[in-house]
C-alpha positions in Angstrom: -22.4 52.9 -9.7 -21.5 54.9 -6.1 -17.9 53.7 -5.4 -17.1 53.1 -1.7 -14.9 56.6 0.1 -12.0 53.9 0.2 -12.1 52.9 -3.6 -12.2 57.0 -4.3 -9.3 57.2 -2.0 -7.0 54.2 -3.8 -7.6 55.7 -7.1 -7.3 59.0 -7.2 -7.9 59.0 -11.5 -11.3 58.4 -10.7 -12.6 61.8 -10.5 -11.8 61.5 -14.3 -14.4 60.2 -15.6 -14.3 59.1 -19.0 -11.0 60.4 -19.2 -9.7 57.5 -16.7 -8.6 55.1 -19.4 -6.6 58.2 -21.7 -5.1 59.4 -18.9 -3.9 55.7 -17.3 -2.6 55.4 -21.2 -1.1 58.7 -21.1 0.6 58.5 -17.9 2.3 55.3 -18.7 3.4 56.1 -21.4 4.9 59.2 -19.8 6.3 56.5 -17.1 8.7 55.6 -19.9 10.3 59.3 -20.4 8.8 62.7 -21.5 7.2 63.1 -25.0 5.5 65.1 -27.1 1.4 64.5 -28.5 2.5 62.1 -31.4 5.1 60.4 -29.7 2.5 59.6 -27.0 0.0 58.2 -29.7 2.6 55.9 -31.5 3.6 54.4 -28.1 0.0 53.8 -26.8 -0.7 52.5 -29.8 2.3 50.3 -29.5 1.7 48.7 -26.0 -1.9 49.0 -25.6 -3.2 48.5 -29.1 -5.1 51.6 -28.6 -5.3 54.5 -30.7 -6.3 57.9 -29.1 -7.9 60.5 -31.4 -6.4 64.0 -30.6 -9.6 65.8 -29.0 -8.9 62.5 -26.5 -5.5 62.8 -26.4 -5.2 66.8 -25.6 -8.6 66.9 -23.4 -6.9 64.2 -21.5 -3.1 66.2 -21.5 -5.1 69.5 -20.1 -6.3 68.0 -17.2 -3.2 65.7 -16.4 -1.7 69.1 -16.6 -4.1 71.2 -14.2 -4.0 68.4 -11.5 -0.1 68.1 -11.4 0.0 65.0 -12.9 2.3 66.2 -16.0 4.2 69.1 -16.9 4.8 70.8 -20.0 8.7 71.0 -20.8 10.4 73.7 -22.5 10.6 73.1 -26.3 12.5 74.8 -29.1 10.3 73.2 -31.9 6.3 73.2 -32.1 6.0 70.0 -30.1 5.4 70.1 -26.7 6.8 67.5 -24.9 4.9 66.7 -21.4 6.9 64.8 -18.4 5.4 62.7 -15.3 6.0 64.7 -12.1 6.5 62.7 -8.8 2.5 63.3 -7.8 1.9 61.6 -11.1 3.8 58.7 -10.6 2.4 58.2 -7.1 -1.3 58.8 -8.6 0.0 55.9 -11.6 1.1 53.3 -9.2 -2.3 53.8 -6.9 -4.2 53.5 -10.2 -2.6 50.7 -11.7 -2.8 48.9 -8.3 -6.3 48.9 -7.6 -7.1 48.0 -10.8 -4.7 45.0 -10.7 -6.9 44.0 -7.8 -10.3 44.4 -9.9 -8.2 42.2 -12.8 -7.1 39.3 -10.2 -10.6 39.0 -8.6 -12.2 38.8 -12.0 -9.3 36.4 -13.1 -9.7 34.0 -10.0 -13.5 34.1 -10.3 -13.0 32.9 -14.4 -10.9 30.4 -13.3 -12.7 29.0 -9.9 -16.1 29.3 -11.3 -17.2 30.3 -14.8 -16.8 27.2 -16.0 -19.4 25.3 -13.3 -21.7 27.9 -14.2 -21.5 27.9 -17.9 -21.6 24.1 -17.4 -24.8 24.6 -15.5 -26.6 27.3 -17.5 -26.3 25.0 -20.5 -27.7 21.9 -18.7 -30.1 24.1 -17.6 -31.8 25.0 -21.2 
């Protein structure tokens, strides 16, 4: 499905791909304060229910990383702890906000009309 220039423009994680919904997870998650790969899985799993395997996970980190999104933050340990930079919080908010517009048209629609039409598809058979 060919998304309109101004739907590309008001999400900029589109040119993700697959990688949209990791990388909205990621970044929110981020939005909270910097952590490392595990941390980030515990906490995704914690407030989305979602658990992202760690081919995901990193695939996902590398190219938050190369668009500016995240940074990597100096460690003394093996972990490597990832922050969100200001681009990333800018690129979180536009994401978050047009799909809050997709999620209150579907949500109005439910409520204004599934119902009638479920009403008359069953009549209908």
């Amino acid at each position: 499905m060919a998304r309109s220039p101004k739907a590309k423009d008001a999400e900029p994680l589109a040119s993700f791909g697959r990688y949209a919904g990791p990388a909205t997870l990621i970044l929110s998650s981020l939005a909270g304060g910097p952590k490392h790969g595990y941390a980030l899985t515990k906490d995704i799993d914690e407030f989305a229910g979602v658990h992202l395997a760690p081919g995901t996970l990193y695939e996902a980190l590398s190219r938050l990383e190369t668009q500016g999104l995240i940074q990597a933050l100096e460690s003394s340990d093996r972990r490597k702890p990832y922050q969100l930079t200001a681009t990333g919080a800018v690129a979180l908010r536009a994401h978050l906000d047009a799909q809050r517009s997709v999620a209150d048209v579907g949500l109005r629609r439910l409520a204004t009309g599934w119902g009638t039409a479920r009403r008359t598809a069953r009549g209908a058979t």
